[in-house]
N, C-alpha and C positions, 0 to 999 in steps of 0.2 A: 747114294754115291759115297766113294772111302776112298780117303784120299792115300798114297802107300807113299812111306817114307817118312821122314822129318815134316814135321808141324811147324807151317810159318805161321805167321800172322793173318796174313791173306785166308788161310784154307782153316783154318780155326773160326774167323770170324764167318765164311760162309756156312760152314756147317752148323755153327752156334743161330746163325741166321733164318739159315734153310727148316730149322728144327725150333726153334723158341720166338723168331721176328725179333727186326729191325734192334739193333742194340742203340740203346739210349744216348747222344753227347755226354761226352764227359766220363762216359763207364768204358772199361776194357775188358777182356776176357783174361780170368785171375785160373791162376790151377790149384785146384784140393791137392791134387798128387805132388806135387812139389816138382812135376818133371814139364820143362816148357817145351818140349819137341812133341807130350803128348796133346792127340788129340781126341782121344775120348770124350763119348758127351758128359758120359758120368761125372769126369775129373774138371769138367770146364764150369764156370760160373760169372758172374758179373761182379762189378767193383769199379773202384776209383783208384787211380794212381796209389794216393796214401794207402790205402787199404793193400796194395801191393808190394811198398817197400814196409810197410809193417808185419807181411806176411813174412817178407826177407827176414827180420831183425828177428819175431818170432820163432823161425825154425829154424837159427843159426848158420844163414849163409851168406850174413853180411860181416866181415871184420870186426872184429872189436878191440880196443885196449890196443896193447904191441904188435896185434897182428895185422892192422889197420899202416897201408904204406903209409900214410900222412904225417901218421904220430911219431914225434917228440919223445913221449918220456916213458918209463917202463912203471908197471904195474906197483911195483914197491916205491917210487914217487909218485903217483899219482895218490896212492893209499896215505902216505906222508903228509901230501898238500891237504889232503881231506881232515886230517886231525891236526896240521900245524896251526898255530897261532901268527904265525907271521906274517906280515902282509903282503898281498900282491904283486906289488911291485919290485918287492925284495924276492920273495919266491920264485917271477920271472925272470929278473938275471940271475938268479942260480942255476935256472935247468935249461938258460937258453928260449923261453917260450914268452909268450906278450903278456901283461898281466891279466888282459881278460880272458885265458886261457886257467888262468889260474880261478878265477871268477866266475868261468862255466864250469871249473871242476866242484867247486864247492856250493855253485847252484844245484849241482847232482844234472846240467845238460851236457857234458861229458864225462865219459866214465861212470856211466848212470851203475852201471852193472856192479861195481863194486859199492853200494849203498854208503852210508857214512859211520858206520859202526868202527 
């Protein structure tokens, strides 16, 4: 059976079903291709959530830095906060943000991608 058209969720997991059995709690069906409307068996595989939004951040289709609606501050502050000396708290009312923003920057858990060189 083939299902024509856009790949839901539904007709993914049957075909993944129909053809490899019962998908495990807790796994989803992950795409190799990068494309979620496919529904190739080839392109389809199993996983966990994290393994999903990791797949995101790996092949560049999740925000980053300035491109991220959330953020606050531009790439040449966030590179500043990483080499400044100054603390926290003082850094935070300069640019607007809470100190512990400033504390995940220089943990390296945001703005991982600019490293601390």
């Amino acid at each position: 059976m083939f299902f024509v058209g856009v790949g839901n969720d539904r007709s993914k997991r049957y075909l993944y079903e129909k053809n490899y059995g019962k998908i495990p709690d807790g796994l989803i069906i992950r795409h190799k291709c990068d494309n979620p409307n496919c529904i190739n068996l080839a392109h389809l595989e199993l996983g966990t959530h994290k393994q999903n939004a990791q797949d995101c951040i790996d092949r560049g289709r999740q925000p980053v830095g300035e491109k991220h609606h959330c953020n606050k501050l531009t790439e040449e502050q966030a590179k500043f906060i990483l080499k400044s000396d100054i603390g926290p708290r003082e850094l935070g009312r300069k640019y607007g943000v809470a100190h512990t923003t400033i504390i995940r920057i220089r943990q390296r858990k945001k703005w991982k991608y600019l490293g601390g060189d």
